[in-house]
MARKOL-212219 format. One record per residue (C-alpha): x, y, z; residue number from 1; residue in one letter. Coordinates in pm, 1 decimal. Layout:
N
<fikol u="X" v="Y" w="Z" k="NUM" r="A"/>
...
This chain:
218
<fikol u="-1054.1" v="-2323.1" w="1985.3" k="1" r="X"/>
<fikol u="-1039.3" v="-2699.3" w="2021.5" k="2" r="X"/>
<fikol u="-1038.2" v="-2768.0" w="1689.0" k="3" r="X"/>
<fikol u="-731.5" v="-2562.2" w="1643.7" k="4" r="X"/>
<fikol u="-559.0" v="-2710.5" w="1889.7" k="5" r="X"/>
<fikol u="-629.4" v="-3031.9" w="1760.8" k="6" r="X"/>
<fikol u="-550.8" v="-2922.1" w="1400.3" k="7" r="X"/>
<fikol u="-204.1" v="-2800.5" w="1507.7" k="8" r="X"/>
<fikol u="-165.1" v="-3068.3" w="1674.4" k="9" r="X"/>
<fikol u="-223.4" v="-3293.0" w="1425.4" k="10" r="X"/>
<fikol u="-14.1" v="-3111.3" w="1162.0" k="11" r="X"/>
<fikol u="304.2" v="-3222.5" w="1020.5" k="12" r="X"/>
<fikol u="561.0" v="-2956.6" w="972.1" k="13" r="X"/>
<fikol u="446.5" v="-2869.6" w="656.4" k="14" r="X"/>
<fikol u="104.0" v="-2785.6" w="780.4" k="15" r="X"/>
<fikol u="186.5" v="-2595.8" w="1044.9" k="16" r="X"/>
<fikol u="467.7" v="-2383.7" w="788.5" k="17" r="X"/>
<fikol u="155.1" v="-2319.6" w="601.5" k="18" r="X"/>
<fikol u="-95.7" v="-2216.0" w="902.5" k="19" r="X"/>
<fikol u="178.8" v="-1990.4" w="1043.7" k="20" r="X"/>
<fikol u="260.2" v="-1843.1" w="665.0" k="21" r="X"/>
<fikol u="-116.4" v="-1721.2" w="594.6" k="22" r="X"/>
<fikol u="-119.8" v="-1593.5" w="1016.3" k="23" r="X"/>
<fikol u="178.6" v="-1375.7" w="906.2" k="24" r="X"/>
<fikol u="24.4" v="-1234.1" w="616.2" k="25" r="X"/>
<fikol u="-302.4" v="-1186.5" w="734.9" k="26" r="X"/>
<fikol u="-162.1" v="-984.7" w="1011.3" k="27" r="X"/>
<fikol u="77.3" v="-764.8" w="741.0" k="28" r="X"/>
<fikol u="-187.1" v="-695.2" w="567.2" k="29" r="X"/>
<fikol u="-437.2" v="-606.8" w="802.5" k="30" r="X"/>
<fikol u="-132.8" v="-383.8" w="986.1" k="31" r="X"/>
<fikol u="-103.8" v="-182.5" w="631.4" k="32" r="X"/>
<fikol u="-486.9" v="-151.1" w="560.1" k="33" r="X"/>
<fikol u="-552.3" v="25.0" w="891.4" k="34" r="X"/>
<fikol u="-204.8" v="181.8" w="834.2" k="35" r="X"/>
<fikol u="-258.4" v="329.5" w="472.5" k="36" r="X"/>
<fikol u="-643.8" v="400.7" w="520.9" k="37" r="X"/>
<fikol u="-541.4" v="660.3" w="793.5" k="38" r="X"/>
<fikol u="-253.7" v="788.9" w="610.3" k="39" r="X"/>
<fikol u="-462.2" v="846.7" w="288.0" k="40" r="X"/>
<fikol u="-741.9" v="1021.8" w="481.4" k="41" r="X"/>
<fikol u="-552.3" v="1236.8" w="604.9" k="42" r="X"/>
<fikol u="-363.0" v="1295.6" w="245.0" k="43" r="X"/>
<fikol u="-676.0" v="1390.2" w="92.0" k="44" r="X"/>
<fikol u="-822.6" v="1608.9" w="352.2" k="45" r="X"/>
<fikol u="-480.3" v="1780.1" w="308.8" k="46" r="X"/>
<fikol u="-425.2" v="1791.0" w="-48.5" k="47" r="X"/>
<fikol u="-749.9" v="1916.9" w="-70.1" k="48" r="X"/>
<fikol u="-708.1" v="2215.7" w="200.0" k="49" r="X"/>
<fikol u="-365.4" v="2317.8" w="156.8" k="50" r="X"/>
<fikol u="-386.6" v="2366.5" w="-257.6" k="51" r="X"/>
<fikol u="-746.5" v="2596.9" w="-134.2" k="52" r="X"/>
<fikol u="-458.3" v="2790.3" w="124.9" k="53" r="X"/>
<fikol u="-176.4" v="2799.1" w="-136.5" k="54" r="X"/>
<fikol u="-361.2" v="2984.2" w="-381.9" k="55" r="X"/>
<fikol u="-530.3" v="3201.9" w="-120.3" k="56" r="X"/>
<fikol u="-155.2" v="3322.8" w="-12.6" k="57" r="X"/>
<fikol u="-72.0" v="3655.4" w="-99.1" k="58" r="X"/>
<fikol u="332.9" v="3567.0" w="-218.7" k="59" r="X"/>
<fikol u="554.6" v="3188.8" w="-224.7" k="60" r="X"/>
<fikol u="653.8" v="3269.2" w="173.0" k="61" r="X"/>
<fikol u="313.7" v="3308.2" w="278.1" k="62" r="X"/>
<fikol u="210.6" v="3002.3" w="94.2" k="63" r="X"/>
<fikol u="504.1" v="2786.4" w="213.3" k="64" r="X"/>
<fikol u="400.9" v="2915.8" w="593.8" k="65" r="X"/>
<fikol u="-2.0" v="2807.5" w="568.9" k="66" r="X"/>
<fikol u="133.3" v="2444.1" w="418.8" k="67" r="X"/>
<fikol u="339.9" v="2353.5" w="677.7" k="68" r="X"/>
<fikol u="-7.3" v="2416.1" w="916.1" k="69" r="X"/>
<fikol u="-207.2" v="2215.9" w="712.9" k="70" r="X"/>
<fikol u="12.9" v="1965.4" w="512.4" k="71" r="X"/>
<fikol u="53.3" v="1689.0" w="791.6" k="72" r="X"/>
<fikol u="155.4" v="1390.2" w="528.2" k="73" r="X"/>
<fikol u="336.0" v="1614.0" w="347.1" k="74" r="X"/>
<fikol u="210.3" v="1593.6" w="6.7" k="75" r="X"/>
<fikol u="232.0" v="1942.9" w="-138.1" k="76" r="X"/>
<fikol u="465.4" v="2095.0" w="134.8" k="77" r="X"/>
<fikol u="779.6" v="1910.8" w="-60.7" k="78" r="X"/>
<fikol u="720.6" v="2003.2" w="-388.4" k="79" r="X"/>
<fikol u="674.1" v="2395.4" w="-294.1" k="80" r="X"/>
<fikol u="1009.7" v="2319.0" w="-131.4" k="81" r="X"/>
<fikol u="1168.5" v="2199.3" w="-466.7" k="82" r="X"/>
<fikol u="1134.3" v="2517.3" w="-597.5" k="83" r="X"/>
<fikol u="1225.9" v="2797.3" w="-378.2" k="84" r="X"/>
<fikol u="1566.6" v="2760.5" w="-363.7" k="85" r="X"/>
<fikol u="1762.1" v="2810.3" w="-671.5" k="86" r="X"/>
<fikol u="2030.6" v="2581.1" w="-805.5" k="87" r="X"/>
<fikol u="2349.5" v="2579.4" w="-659.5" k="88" r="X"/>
<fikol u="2611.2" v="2774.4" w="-961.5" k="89" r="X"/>
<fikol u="2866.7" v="2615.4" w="-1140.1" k="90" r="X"/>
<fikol u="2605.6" v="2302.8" w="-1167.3" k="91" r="X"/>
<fikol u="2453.8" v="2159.0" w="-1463.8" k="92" r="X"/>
<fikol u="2106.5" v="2243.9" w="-1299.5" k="93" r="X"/>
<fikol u="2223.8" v="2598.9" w="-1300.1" k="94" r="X"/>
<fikol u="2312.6" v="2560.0" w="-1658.8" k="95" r="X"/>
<fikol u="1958.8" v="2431.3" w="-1785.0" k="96" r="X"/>
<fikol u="1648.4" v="2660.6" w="-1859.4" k="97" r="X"/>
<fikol u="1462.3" v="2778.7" w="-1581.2" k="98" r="X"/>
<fikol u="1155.7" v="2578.9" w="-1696.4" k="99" r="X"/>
<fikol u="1372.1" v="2295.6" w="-1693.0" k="100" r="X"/>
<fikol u="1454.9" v="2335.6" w="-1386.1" k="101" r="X"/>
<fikol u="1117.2" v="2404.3" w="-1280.2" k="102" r="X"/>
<fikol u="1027.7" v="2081.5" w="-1417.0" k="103" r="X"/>
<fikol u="1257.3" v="1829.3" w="-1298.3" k="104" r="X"/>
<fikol u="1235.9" v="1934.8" w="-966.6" k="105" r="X"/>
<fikol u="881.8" v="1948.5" w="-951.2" k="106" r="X"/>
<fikol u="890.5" v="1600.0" w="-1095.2" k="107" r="X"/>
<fikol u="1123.3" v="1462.9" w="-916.9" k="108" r="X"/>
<fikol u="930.7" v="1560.1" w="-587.3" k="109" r="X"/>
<fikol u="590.0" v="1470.5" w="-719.6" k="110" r="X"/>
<fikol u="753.5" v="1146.3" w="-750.5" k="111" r="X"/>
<fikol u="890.3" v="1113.5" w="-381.8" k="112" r="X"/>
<fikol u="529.2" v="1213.1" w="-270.9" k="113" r="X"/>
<fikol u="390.2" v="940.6" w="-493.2" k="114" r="X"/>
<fikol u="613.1" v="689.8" w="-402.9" k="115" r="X"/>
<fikol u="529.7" v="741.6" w="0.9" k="116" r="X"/>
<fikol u="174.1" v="706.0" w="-70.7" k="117" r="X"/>
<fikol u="168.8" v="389.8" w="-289.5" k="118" r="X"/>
<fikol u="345.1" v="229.5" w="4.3" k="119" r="X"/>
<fikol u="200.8" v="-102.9" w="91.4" k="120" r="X"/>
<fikol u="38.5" v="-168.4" w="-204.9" k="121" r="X"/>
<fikol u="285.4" v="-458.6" w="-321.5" k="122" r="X"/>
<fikol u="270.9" v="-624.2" w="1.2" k="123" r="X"/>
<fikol u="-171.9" v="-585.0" w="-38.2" k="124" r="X"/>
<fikol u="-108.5" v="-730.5" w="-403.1" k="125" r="X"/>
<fikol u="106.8" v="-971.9" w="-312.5" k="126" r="X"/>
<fikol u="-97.4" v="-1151.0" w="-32.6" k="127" r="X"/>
<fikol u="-416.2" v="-1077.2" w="-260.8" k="128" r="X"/>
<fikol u="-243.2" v="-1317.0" w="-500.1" k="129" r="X"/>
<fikol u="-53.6" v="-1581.6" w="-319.6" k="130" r="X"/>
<fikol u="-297.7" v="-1623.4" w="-8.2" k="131" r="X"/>
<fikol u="-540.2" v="-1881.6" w="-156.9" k="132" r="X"/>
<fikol u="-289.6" v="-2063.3" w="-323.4" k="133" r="X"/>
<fikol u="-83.2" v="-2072.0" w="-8.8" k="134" r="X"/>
<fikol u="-409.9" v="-2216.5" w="141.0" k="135" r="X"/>
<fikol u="-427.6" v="-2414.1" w="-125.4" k="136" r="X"/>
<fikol u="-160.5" v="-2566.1" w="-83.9" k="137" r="X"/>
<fikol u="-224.9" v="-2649.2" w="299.5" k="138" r="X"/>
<fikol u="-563.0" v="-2845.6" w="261.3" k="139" r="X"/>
<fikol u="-398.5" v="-3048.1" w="-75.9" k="140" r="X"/>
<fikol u="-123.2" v="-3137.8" w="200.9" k="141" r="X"/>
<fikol u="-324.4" v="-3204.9" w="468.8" k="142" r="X"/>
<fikol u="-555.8" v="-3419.6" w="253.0" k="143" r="X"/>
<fikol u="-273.2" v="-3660.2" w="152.9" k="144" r="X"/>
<fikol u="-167.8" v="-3609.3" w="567.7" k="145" r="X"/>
<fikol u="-496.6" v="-3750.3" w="593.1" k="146" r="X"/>
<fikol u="-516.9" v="-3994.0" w="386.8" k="147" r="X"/>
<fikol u="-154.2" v="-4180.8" w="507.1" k="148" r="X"/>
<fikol u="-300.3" v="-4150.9" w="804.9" k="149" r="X"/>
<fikol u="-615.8" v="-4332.5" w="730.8" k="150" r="X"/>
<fikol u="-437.4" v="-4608.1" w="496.4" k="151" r="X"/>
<fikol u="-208.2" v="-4728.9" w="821.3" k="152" r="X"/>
<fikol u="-534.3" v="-4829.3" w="990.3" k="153" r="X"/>
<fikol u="-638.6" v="-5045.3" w="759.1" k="154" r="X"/>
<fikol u="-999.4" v="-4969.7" w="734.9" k="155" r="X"/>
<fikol u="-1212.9" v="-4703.7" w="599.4" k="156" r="X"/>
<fikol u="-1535.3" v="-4524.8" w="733.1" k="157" r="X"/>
<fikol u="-1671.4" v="-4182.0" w="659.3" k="158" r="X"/>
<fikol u="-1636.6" v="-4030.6" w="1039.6" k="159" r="X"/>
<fikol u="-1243.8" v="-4117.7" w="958.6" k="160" r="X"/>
<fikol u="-1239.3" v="-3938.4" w="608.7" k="161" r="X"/>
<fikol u="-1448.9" v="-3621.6" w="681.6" k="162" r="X"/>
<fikol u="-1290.3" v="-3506.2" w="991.1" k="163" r="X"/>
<fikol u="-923.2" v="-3531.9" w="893.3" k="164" r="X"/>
<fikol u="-1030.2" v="-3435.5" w="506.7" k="165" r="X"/>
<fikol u="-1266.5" v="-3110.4" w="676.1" k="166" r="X"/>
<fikol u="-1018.7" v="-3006.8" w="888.4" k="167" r="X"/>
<fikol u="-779.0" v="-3002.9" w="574.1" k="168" r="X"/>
<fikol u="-1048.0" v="-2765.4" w="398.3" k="169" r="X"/>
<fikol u="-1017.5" v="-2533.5" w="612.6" k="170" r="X"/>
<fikol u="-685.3" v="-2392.9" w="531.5" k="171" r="X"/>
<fikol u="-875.3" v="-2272.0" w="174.2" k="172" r="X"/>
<fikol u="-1137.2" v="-2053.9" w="385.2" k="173" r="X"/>
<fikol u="-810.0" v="-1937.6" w="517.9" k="174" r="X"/>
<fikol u="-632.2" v="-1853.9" w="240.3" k="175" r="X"/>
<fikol u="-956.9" v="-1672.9" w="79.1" k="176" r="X"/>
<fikol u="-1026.6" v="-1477.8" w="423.4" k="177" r="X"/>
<fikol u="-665.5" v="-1370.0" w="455.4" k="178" r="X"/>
<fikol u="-671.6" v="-1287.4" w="61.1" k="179" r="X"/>
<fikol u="-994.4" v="-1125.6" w="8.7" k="180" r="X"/>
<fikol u="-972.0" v="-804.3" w="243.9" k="181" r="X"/>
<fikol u="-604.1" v="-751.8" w="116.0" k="182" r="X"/>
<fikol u="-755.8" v="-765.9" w="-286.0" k="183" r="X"/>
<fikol u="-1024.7" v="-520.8" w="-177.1" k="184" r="X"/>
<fikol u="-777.5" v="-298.7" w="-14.4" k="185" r="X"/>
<fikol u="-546.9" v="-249.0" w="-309.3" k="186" r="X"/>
<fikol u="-851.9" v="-148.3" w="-510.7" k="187" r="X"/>
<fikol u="-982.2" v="82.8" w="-269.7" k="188" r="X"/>
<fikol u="-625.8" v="273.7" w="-192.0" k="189" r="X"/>
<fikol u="-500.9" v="260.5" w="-588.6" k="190" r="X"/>
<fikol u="-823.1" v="485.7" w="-679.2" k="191" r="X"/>
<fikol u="-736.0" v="714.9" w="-363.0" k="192" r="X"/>
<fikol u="-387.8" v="717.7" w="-466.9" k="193" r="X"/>
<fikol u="-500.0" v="748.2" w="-808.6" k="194" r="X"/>
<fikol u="-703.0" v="1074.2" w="-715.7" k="195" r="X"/>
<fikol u="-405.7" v="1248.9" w="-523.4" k="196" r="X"/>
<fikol u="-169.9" v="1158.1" w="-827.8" k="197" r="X"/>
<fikol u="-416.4" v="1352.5" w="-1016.7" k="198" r="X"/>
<fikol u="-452.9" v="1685.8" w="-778.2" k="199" r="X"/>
<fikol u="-69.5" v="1686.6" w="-744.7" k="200" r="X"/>
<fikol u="-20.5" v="1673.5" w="-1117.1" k="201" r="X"/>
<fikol u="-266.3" v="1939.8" w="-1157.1" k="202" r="X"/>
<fikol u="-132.2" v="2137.6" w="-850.2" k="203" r="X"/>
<fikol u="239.2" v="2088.2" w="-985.6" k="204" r="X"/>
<fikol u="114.4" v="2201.3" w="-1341.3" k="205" r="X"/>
<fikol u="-43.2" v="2519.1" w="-1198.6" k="206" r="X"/>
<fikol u="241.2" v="2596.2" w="-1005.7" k="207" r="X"/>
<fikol u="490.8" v="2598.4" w="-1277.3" k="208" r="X"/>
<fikol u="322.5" v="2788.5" w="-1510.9" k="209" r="X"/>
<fikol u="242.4" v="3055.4" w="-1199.8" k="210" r="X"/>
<fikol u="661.2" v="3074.0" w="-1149.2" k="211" r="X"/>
<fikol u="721.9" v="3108.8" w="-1492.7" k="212" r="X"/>
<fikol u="473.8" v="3406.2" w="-1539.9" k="213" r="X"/>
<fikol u="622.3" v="3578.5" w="-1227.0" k="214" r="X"/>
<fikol u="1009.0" v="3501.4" w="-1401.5" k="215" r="X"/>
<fikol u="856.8" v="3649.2" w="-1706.1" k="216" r="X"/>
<fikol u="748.4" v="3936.9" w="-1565.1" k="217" r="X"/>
<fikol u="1072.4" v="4013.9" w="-1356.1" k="218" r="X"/>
């Protein structure tokens, strides 16, 4: 703890911009890991039961009633929405094929649904990517710090180069600690999010073709 005190105290502006910069994003990120690792957990444990209770239901109401029990993130609950009402007349929806309409409304939901659960994943990528440079950045500034500080007093000995030029190293180990959990985050949620884009596409498939061959038959 001293030697962060003493670091920040130290610091020119510059440094401490940096320090402050890599605390921000290591909090951000850490805030959306535990944020999207509880959110997808929960997605998957309800993708995975509520498609198993759609199919069980015995009509559309039924099926509509069992999601809304079991579809907490609401990830198949919207896009059996999109489809039970029918489009409003004297609309160019109205006018288009009812498997056109089936489709771009189940698309345009699946979409929605997507879009909530890749949340957070450009902030992840972002820090991922600019952390270590960031850090970078800090110990190549506080090396030359340290080194106008060290040419004003007119001598040179190695207890006045490696502690100035150490503590300047740190802010790499920063950048790669703030940017390493953040890389291995995006990897870990984009195959989770990767595996519900799958089951919804599949789900979304089998329900169109299921309304179609009930329109078919009425």
């Amino acid at each position: 703890m001293g030697g962060l005190t003493q670091f920040w105290a130290q610091g020119d502006v510059i440094g401490r911009a940096v320090a402050v910069l890599l605390l921000l994003m290591s909090v951000s990120a850490w805030v959306v890991i535990f944020w999207k690792g509880w959110l997808l957990s929960r997605a998957r444990r309800d993708l995975s039961q509520g498609a198993q209770a759609f199919w069980q239901a015995t009509d559309l109401s039924a099926a509509r009633q069992a999601l809304q029990k079991i579809d907490r993130e609401a990830v198949l609950l919207p896009l059996v929405e999109s489809v039970s009402q029918p489009a409003a007349k004297g609309t160019l929806e109205s006018e288009a094929l009812p498997e056109a309409q089936l489709t771009r409304r189940l698309r345009d939901s699946l979409h929605n649904v997507l879009a909530r659960l890749q949340a957070g994943q450009v902030l992840l990528a972002s820090v991922g990517a600019v952390a270590p440079f960031v850090g970078l950045l800090g110990t190549v500034w506080g090396i030359y710090h340290a080194m106008m500080g060290i040419s004003t007093e007119g001598s040179v000995s190695l207890d006045m180069v490696a502690g100035p030029v150490g503590e300047a190293l740190v802010m790499t180990a920063a950048g790669l600690a703030v940017a390493i959990p953040a890389v291995l985050a995006y990897n870990i949620f984009g195959k989770i999010v990767s595996a519900c884009e799958a089951d919804l596409e599949g789900f979304a498939h089998d329900l169109r073709e299921t309304l179609m061959a009930r329109q078919g038959r009425d």
